[in-house]
N, C-alpha and C positions, 0 to 999 in steps of 0.2 A: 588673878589679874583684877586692876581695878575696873569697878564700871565704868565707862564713859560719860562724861558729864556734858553735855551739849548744850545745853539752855537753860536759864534763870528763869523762866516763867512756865514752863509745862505744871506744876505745882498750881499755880493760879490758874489758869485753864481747866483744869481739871476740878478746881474748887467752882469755880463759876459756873461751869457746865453741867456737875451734878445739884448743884443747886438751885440752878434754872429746870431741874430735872430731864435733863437732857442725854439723850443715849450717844456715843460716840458716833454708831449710824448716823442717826437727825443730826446732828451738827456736820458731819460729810453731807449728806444728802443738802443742807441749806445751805455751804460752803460752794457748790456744784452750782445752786442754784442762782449765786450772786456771782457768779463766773471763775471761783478758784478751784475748779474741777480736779486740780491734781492732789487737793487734802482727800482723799480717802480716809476710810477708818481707820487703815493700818497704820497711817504716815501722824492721823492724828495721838493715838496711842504711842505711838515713840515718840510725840512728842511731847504728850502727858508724863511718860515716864522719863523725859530727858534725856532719850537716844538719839534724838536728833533734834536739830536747830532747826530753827524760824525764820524764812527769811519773812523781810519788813513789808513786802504786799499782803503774806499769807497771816502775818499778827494783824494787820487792819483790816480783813476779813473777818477774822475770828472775831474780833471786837466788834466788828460790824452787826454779824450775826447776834452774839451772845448782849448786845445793848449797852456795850461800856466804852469807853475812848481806850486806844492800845494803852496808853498808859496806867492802864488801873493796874495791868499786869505786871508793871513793873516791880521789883521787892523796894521795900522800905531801904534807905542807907547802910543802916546798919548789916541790916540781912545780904545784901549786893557785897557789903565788902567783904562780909565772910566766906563767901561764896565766891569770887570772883579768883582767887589765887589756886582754887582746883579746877577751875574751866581753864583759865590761863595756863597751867600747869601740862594741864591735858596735853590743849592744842599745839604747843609747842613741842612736846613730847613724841606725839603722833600715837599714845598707848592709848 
């Protein structure tokens, strides 16, 4: 079975975050701290690995914390559209 493809940006979050050198904890723990209490580490890890989606409070958080505008995480053109017909594929699917 395929993996689940949930979100275009966990790939970027995850680049940002270990570059900011930052533990999946510290980024929950500062998540918590600016009031989106419900990222924990686990929720943030599926969402680094693309198990689960973002909603748009919890990406301007992340941005918040980590010192970029939501949009940094967005992919390039080219990369969105490559990517974009197995998210869609997915969800429509329900696999």
């Amino acid at each position: 079975m395929k993996k689940p493809f949930l979100n275009l940006i966990g790939p970027q979050i995850r680049g940002l975050r270990v570059k900011r050198e930052m533990t999946q904890e510290a980024l929950a723990t500062q998540l918590q701290v600016i009031g989106a209490a419900g990222l924990d580490r686990g929720k943030i890890a599926k969402i680094e690995c693309r198990l689960r989606s973002v909603f748009d409070y919890e990406l301007f958080a992340i941005a918040h914390v980590l010192g970029v505008s939501p949009g940094y995480f967005v992919p390039e053109d080219e990369a969105l559209f490559t990517q974009l017909p197995a998210l869609s594929a997915w969800r429509e699917t329900g696999n």
